[in-house]
Rosetta silent file (secondary structure, phi, psi, omega in degrees, C-alpha in Angstrom):
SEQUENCE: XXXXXXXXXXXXXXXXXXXXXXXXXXXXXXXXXXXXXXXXXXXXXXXXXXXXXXXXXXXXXXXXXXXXXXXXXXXXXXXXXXXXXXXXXXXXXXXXXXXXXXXXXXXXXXX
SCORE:     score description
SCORE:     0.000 S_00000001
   1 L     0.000  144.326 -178.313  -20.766  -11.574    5.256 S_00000001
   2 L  -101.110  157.156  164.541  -18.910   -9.513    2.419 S_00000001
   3 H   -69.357  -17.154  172.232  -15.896   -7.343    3.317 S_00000001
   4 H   -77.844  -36.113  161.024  -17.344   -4.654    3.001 S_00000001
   5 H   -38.431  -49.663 -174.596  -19.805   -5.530    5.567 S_00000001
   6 H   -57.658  -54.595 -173.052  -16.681   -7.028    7.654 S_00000001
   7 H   -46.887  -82.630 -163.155  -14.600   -3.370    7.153 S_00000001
   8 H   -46.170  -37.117 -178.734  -18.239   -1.425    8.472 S_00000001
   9 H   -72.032  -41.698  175.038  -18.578   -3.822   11.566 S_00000001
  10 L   -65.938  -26.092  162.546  -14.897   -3.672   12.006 S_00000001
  11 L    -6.770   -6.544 -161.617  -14.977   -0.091   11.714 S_00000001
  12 L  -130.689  108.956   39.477  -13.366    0.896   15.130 S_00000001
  13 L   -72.876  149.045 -177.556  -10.177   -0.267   14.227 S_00000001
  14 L   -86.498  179.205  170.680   -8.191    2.422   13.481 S_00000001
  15 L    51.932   11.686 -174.204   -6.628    2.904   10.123 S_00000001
  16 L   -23.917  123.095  169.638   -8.680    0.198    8.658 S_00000001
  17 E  -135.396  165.526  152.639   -7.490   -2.001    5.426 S_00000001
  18 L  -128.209 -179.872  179.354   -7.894   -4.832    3.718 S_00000001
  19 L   175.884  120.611  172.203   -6.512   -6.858    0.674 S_00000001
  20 E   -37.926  150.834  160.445   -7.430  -10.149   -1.113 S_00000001
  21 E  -165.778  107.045  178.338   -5.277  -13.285   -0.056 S_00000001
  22 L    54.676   58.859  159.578   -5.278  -16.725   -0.925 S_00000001
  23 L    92.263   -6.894 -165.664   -8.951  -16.866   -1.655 S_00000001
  24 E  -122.815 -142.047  155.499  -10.033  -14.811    1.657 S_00000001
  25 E  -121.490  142.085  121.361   -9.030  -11.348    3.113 S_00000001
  26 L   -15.591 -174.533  112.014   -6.337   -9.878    5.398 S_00000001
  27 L  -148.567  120.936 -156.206   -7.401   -7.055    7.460 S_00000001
  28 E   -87.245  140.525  101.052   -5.022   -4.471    8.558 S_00000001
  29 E   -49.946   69.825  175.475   -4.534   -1.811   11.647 S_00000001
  30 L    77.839   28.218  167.910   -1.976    0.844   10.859 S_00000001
  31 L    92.389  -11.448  160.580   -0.747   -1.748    8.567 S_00000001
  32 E  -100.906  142.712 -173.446   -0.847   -5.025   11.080 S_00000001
  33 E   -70.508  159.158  175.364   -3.191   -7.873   10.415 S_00000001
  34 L  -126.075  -32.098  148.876   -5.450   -8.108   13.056 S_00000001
  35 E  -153.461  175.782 -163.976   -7.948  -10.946   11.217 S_00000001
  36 L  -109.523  169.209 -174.724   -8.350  -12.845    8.472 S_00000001
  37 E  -160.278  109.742  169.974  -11.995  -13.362    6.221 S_00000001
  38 E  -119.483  101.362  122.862  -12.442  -16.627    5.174 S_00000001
  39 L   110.978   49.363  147.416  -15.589  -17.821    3.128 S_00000001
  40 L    93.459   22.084  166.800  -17.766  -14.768    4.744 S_00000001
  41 E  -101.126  139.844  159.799  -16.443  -15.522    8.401 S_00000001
  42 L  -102.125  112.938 -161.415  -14.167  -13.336   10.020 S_00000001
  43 L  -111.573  120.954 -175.816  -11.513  -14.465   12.435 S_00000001
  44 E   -93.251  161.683 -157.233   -9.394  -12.434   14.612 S_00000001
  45 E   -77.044  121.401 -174.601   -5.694  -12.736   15.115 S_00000001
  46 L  -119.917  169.476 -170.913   -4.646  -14.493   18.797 S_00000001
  47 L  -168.795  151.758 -155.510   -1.383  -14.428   20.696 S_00000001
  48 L   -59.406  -24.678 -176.488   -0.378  -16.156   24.048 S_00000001
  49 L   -79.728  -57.368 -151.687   -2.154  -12.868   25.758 S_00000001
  50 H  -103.047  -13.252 -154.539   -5.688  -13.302   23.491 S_00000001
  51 H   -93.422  -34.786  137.662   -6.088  -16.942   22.423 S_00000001
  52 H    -3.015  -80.383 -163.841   -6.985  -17.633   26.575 S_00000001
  53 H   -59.787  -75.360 -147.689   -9.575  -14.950   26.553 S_00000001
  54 H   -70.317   -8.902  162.259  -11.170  -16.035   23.386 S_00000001
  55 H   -50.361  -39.851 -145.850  -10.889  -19.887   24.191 S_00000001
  56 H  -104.975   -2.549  157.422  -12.736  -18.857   27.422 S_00000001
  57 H   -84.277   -6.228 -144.322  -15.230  -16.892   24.982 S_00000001
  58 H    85.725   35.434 -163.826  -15.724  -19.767   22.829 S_00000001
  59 L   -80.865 -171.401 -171.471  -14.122  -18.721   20.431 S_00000001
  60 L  -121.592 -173.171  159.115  -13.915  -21.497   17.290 S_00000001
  61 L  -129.094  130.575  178.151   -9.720  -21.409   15.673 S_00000001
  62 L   -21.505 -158.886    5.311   -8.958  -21.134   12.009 S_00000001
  63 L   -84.653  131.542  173.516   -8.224  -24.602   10.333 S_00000001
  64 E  -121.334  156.651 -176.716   -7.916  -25.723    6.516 S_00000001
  65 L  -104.508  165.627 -177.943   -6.896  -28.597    5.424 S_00000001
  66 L  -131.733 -173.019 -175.417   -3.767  -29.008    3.596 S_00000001
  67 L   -87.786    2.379  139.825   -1.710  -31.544    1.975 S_00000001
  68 L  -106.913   51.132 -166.151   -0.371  -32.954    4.921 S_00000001
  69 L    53.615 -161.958 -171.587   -3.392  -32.425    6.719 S_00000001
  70 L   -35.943  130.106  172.179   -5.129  -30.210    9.111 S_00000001
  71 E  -107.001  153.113  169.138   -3.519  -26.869    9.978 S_00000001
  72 L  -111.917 -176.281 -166.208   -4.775  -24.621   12.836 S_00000001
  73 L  -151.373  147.279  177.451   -3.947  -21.171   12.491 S_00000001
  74 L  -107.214   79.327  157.367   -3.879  -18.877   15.530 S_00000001
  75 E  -110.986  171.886  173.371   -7.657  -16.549   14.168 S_00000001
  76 E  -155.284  126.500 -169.250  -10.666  -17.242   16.019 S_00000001
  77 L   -96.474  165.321  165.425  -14.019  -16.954   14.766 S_00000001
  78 L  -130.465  167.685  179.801  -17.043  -16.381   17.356 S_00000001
  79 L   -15.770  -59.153 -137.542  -20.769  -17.147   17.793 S_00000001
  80 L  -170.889  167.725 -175.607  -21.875  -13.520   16.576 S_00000001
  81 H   -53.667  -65.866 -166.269  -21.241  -10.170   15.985 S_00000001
  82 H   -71.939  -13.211 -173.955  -21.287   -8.878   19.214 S_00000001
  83 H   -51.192  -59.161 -173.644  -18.997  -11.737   20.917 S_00000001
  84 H   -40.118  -78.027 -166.473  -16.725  -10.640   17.981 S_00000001
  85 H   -57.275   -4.906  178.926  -17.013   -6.630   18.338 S_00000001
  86 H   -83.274  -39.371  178.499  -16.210   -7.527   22.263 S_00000001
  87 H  -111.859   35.310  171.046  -12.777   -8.751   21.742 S_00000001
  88 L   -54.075  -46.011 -178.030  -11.991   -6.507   18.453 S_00000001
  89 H   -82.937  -13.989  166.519   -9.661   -5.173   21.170 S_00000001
  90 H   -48.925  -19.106 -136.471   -8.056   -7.966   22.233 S_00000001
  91 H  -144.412   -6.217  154.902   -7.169   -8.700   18.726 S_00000001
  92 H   -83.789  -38.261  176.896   -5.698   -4.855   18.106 S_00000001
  93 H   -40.955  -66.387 -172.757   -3.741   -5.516   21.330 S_00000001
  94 H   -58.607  -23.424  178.418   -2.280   -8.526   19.402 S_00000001
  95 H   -96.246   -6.291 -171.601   -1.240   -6.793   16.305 S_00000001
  96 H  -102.777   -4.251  162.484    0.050   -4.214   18.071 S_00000001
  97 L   -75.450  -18.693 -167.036    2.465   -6.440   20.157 S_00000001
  98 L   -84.799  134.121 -165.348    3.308   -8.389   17.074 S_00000001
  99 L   -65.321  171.257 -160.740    6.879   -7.055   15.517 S_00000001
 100 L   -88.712  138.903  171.673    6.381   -4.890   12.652 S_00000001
 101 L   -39.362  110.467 -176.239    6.348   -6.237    9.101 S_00000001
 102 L   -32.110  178.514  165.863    9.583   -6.703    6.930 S_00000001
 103 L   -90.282  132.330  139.562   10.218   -4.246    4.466 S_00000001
 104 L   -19.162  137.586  150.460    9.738   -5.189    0.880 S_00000001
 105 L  -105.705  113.044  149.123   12.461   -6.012   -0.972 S_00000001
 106 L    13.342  137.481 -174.109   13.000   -3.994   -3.931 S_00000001
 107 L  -122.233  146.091 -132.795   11.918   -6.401   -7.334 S_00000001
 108 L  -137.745   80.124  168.033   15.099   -6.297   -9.462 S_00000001
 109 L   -58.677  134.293 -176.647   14.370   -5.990  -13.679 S_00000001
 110 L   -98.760  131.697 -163.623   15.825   -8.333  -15.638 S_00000001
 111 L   -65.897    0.000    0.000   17.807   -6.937  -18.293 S_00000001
């Protein structure tokens, strides 16, 4: 799947964004991630409220390995589309409980 595919499936989120990161995508809701897009999967965003439900979907959980080995992450990928498009709200729910995103800090030219 391409992102643009993911953004059209995903479509129903409101305010929809995206943005390259660390080889995959972000995807944004009024400016909170909600998933992740890793190597043409897409994995939504869990929280002590959603990672239950989508365990109890089947959902699969993020992991890469790193240099001190495996990391999980809390996304979750599913079967299929529609398993996915079932708990798209579950996984707006989660960004929209999650506190809101520092502020930038200002980048400071060096004289």
């Amino acid at each position: 799947m391409t992102i643009h595919e993911a953004a059209e499936l995903l479509s129903d989120a409101p305010e929809l964004t995206h943005r390259a990161m660390f080889g995959g995508y972000g995807l944004y809701t009024k400016g909170k991630m909600f998933a992740i897009m890793d190597e043409g999967v897409v994995y939504l965003k869990g929280d002590s409220v959603s990672i239950p439900i989508y365990e109890e979907a089947g959902g699969q959980q993020f992991s890469y390995l790193s240099k001190d080995g495996p990391m999980q992450m809390k996304y979750w990928s599913f079967r299929d589309d529609e398993t996915l498009l079932a708990h798209l709200q579950d996984a707006l729910d989660t960004a929209a409980r999650a506190p809101a995103p520092k502020p930038k800090k200002p980048k400071v030219k060096k004289a």
